[in-house]
TIFI-433246 format. One record per residue: chain; x, y, z of N, C-alpha, C, O, CB in turn. Coordinates in Angstrom, 2 decimals. Glycine has a CB too. Layout:
N
   chaine      n.c1      n.c2      n.c3     ca.c1     ca.c2     ca.c3      c.c1      c.c2      c.c3      o.c1      o.c2      o.c3     cb.c1     cb.c2     cb.c3
        A         X         Y         Z         X         Y         Z         X         Y         Z         X         Y         Z         X         Y         Z
...
//
This chain:
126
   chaine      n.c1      n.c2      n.c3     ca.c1     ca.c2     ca.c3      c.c1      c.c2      c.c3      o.c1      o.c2      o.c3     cb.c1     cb.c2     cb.c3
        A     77.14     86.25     95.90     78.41     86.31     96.62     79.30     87.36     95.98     79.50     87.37     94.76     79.11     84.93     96.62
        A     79.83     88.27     96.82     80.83     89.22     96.37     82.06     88.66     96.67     82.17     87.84     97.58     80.71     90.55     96.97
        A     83.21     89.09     95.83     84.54     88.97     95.97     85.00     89.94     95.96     84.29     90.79     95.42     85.13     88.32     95.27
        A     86.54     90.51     96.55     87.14     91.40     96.37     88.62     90.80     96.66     88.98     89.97     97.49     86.59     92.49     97.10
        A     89.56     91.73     95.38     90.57     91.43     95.60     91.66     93.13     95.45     91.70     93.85     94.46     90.74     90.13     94.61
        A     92.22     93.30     96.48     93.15     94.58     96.43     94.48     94.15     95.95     94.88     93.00     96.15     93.33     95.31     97.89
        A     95.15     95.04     95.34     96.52     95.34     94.68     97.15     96.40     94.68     96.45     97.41     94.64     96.55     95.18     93.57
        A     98.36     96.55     94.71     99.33     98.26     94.41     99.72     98.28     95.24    100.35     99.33     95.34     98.83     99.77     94.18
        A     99.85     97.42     96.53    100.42     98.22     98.11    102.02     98.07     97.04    102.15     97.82     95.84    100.25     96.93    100.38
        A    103.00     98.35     98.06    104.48     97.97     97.70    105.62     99.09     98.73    105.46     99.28     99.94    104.71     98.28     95.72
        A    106.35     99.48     98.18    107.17    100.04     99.02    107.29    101.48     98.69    107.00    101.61     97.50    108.40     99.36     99.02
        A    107.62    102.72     99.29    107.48    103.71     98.72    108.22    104.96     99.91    107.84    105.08    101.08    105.91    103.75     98.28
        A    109.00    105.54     99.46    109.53    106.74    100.48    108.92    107.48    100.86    107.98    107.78    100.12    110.32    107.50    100.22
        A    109.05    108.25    102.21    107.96    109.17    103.10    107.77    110.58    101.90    108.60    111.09    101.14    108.81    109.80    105.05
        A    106.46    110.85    102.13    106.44    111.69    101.06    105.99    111.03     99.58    105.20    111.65     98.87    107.81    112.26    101.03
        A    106.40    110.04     99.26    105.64    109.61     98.11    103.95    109.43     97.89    103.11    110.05     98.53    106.18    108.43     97.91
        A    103.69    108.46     96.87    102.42    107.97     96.69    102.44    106.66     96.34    103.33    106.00     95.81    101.73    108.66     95.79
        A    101.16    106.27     96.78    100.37    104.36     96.02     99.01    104.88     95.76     98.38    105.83     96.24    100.13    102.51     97.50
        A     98.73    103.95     94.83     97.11    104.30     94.68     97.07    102.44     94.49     97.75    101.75     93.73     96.41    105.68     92.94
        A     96.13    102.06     95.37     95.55    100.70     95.63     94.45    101.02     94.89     93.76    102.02     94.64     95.27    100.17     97.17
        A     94.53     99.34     94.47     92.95     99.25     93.52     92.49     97.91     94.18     93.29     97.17     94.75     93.09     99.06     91.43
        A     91.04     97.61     94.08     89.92     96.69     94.51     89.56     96.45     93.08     89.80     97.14     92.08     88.65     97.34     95.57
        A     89.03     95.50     93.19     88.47     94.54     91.88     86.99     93.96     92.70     87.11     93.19     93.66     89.86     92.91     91.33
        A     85.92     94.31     92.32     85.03     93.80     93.20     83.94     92.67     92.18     82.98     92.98     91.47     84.24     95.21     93.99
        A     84.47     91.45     92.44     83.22     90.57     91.25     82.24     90.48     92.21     82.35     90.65     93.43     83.60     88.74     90.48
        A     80.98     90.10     91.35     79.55     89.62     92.56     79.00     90.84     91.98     79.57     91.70     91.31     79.73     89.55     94.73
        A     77.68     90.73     92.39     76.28     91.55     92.51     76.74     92.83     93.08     77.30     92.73     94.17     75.05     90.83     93.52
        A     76.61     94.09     92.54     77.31     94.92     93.39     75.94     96.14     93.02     75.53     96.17     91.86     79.22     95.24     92.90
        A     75.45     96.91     93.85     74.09     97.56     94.10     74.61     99.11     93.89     75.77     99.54     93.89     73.34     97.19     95.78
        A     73.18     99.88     93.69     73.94    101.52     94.12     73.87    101.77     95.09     74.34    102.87     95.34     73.55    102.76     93.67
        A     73.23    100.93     96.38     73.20    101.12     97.32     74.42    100.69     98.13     74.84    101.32     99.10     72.21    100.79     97.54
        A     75.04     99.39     97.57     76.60     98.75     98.03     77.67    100.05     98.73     77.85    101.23     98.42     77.51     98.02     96.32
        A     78.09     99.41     99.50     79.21    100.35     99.65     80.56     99.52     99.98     80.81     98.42    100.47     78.86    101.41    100.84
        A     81.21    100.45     99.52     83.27     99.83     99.63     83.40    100.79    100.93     82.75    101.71    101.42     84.90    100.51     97.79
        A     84.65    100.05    101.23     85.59    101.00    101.87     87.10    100.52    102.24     87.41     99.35    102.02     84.93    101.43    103.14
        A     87.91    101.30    102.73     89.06    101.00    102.57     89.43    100.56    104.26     88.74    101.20    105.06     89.85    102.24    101.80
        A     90.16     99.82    104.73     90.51     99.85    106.02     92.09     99.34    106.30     92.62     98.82    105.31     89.45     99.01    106.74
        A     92.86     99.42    107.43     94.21     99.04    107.85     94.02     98.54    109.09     93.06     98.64    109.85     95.22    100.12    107.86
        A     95.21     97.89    109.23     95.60     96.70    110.15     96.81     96.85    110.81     97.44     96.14    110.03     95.72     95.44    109.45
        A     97.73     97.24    111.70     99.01     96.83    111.91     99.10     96.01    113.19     98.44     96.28    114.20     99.89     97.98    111.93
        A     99.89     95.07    113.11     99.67     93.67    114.18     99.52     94.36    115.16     99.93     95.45    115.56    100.86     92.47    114.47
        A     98.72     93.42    115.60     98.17     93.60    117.21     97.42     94.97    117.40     97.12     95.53    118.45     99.52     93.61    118.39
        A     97.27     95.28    116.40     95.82     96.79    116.49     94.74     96.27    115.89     94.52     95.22    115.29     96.08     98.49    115.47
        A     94.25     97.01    116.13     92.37     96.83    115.75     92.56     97.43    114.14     93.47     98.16    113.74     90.88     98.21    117.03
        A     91.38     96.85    113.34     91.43     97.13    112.32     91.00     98.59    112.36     90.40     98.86    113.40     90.80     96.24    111.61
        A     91.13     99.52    111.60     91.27    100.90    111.68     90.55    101.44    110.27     91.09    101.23    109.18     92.90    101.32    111.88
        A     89.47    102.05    110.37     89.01    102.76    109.28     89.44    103.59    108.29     89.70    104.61    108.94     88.40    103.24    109.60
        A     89.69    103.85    107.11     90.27    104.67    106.55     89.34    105.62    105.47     89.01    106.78    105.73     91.32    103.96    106.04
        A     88.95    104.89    104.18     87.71    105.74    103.57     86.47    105.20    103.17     86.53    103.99    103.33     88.06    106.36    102.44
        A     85.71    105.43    102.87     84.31    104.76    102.61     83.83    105.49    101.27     84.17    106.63    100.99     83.14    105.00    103.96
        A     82.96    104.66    100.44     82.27    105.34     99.28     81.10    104.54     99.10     81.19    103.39     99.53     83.11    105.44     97.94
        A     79.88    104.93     98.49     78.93    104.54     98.32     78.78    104.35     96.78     79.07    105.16     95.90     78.14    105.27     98.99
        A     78.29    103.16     96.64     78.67    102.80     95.30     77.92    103.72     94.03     78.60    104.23     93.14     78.30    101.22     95.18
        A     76.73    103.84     94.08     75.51    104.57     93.25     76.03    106.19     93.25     76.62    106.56     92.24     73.73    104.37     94.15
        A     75.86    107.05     94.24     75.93    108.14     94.23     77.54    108.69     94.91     77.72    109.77     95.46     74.66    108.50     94.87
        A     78.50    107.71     94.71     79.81    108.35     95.65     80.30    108.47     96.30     81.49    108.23     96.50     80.12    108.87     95.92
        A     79.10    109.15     97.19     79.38    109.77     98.79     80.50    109.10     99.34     80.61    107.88     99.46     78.11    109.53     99.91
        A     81.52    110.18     99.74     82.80    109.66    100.34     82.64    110.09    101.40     82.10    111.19    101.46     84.09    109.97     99.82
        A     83.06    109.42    102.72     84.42    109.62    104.21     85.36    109.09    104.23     85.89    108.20    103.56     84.23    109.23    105.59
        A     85.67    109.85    105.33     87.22    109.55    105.35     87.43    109.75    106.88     86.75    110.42    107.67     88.26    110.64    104.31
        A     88.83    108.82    107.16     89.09    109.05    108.67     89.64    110.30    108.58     90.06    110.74    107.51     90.06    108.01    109.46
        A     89.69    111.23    110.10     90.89    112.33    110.15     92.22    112.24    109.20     92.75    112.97    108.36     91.46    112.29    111.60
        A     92.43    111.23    109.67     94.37    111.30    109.29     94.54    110.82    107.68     95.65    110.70    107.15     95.55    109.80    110.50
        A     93.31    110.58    107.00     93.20    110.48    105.28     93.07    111.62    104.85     93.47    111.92    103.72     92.05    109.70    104.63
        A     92.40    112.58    105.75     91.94    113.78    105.22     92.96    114.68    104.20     94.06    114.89    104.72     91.56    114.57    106.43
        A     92.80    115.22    102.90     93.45    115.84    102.03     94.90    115.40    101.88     95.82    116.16    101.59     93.30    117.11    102.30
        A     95.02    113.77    102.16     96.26    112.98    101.35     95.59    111.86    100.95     96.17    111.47     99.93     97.68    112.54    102.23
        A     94.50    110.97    101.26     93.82    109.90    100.66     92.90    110.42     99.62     92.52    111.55     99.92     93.11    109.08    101.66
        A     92.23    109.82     98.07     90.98    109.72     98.06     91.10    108.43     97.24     91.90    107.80     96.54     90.17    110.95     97.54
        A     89.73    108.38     97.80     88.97    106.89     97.34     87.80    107.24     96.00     86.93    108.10     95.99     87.90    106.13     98.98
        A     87.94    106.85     95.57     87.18    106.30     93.95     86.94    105.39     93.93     87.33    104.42     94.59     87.74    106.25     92.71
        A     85.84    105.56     92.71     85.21    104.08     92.31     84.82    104.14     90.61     84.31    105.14     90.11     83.58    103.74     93.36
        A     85.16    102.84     89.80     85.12    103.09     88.28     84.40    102.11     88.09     84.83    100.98     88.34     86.38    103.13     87.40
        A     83.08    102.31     87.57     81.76    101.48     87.68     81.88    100.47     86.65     81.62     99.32     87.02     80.37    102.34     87.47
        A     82.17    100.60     85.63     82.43    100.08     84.39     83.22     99.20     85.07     82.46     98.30     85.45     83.01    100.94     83.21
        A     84.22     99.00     85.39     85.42     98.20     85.94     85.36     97.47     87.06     86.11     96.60     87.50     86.41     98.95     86.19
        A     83.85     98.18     87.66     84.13     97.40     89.25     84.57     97.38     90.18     84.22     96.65     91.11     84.46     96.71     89.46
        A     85.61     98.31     90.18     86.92     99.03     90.57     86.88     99.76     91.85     85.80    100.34     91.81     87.31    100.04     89.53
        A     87.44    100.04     92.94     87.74    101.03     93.91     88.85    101.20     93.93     89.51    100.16     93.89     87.40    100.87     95.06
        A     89.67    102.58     94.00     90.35    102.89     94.53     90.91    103.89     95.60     90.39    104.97     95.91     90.56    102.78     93.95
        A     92.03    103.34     96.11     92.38    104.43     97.05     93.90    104.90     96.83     94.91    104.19     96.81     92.14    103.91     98.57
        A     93.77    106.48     96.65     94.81    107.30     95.99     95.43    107.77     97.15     94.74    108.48     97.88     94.34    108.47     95.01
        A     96.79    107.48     97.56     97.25    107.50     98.60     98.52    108.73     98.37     99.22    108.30     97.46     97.56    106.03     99.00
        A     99.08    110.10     98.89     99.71    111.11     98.34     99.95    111.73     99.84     99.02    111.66    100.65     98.86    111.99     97.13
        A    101.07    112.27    100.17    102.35    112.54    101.12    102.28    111.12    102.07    101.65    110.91    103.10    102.17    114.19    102.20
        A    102.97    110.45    101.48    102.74    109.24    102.65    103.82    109.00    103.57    105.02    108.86    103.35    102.51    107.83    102.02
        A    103.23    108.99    104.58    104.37    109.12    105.58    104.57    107.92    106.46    103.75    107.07    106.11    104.14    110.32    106.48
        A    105.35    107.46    107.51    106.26    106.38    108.07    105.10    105.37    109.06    105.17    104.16    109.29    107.69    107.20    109.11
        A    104.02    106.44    109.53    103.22    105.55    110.22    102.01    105.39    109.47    100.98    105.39    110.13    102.97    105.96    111.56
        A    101.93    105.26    108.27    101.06    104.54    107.20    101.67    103.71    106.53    101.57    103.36    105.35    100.47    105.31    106.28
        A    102.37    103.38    107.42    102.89    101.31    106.95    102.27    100.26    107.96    102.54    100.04    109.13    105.03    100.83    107.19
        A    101.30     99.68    107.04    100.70     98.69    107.85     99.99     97.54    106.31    100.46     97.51    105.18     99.31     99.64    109.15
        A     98.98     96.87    106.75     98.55     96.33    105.67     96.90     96.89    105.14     96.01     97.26    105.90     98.68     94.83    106.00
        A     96.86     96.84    104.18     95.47     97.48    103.93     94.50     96.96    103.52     94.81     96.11    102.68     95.43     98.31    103.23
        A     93.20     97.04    103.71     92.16     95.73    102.92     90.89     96.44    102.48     90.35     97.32    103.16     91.58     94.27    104.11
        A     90.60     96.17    101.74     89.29     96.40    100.44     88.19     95.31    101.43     88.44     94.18    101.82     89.82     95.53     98.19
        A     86.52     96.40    101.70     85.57     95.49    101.95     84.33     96.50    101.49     84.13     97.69    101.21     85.60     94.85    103.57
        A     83.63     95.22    101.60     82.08     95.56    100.55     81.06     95.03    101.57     81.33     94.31    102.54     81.87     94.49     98.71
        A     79.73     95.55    101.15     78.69     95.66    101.75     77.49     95.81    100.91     77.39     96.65    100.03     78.87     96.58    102.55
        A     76.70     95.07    101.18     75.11     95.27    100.09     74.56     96.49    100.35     73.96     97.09     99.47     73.71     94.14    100.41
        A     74.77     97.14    101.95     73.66     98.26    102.21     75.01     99.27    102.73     75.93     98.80    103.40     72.11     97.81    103.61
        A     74.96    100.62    102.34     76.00    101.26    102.67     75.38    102.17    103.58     74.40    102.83    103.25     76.77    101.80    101.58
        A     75.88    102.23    104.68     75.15    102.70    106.33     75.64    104.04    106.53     76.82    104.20    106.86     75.71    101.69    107.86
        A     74.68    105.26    106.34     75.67    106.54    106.34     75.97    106.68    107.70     76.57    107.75    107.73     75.07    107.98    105.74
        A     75.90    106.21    108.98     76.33    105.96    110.18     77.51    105.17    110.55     78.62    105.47    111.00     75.44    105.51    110.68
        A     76.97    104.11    110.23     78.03    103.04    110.68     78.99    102.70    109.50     79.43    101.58    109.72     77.30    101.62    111.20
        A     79.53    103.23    108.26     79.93    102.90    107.83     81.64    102.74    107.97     82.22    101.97    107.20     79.29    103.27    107.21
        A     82.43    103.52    109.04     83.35    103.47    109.91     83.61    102.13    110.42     84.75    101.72    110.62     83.06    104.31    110.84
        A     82.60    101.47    110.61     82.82    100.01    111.59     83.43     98.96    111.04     83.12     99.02    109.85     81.55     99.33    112.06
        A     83.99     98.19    111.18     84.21     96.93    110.41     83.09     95.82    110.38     83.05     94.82    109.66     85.40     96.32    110.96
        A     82.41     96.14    111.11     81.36     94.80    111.41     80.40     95.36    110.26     79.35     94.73    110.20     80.47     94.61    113.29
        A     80.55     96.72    109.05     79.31     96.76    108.51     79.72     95.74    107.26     78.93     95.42    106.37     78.74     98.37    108.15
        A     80.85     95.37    107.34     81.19     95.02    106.12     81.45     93.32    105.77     82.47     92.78    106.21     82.37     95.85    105.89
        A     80.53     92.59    105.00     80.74     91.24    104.68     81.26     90.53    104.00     81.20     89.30    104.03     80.17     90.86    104.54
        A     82.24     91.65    102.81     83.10     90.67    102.22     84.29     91.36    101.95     84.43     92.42    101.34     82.57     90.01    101.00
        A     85.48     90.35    102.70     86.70     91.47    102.53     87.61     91.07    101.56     87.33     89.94    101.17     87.57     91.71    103.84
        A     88.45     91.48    101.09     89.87     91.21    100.75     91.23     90.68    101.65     91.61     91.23    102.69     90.18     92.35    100.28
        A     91.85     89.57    101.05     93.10     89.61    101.80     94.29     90.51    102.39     95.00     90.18    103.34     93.54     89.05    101.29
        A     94.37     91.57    101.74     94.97     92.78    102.08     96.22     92.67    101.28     96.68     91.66    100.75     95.18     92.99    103.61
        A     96.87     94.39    101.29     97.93     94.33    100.23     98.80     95.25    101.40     98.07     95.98    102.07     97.54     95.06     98.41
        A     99.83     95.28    101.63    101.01     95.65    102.28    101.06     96.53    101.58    100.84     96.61    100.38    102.14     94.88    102.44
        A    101.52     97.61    102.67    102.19     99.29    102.25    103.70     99.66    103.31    103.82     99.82    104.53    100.61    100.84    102.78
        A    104.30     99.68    102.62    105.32    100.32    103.64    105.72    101.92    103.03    105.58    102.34    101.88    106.85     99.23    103.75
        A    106.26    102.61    104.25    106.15    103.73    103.71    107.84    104.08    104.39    107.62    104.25    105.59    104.62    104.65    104.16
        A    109.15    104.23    104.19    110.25    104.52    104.94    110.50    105.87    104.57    110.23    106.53    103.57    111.39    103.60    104.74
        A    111.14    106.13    105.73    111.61    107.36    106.25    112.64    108.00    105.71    113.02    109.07    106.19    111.90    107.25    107.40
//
C-alpha cells in the first residue's frame, strides 16, 4: 500500500512562488510514477506534471510549461512541484498521486493513478 501526503500550498501574490512537496510511504518502484494534478470546484481534475520515479522523465501540461517543475528526492521519498510566476488562475487545490507502472501515454489521465493525496490549497491573488 502506498500513501501520499502533499504540503506547502498557502497563499501567495500573482507573480510569486510555492514549491509543494509529496511524502510518498509504501513500496515505491523505478518504474512508479508521481504526478501532480488540480481541481477547482466543479471542474474535472486537471493534469499538471508527471515524473517517473527510476529515470525522471518529466511532462508537463501546456500552461506548467517553463513556470512549474516537478522533482523527485529518492532518499526522501519526496516529490516536488516548484511552482514560479504564479498567477490568479492557478488558485485551485492541488493533489499528489502515485502509480506502480508509470504509462508514457496515459500518464496525463487521472484514472492512471491509485493512490492519491488529500490535496493542499494554493491561492494565488492578484
Amino acid at each position: 500500500q502506498v500513501h501520499v501526503v502533499e504540503s506547502g500550498g498557502g497563499l501567495v501574490q500573482a507573480g510569486g512562488s510555492l514549491r509543494l512537496s509529496c511524502v510518498v510511504s509504501g513500496r515505491i518502484f523505478d518504474r512508479s510514477g508521481m504526478a501532480w494534478f488540480r481541481q477547482a470546484p466543479g471542474r474535472e481534475r486537471e493534469f499538471v506534471a508527471a515524473i517517473k520515479w527510476g529515470v525522471g522523465t518529466v511532462d508537463y501540461a501546456d500552461f506548467a510549461k517553463g513556470r512549474f517543475t516537478i522533482s523527485r528526492d529518492g532518499a526522501k521519498n519526496t516529490v516536488f512541484l516548484q511552482m514560479n510566476s504564479l498567477k490568479p488562475e492557478d488558485t485551485t487545490d492541488y493533489y499528489c498521486a502515485a502509480c506502480d507502472w508509470h504509462d508514457k501515454y496515459k500518464y496525463y489521465q487521472p484514472g492512471q493513478y491509485a493512490y492519491w493525496g488529500q490535496g493542499t490549497q494554493v491561492t494565488v491573488s492578484s
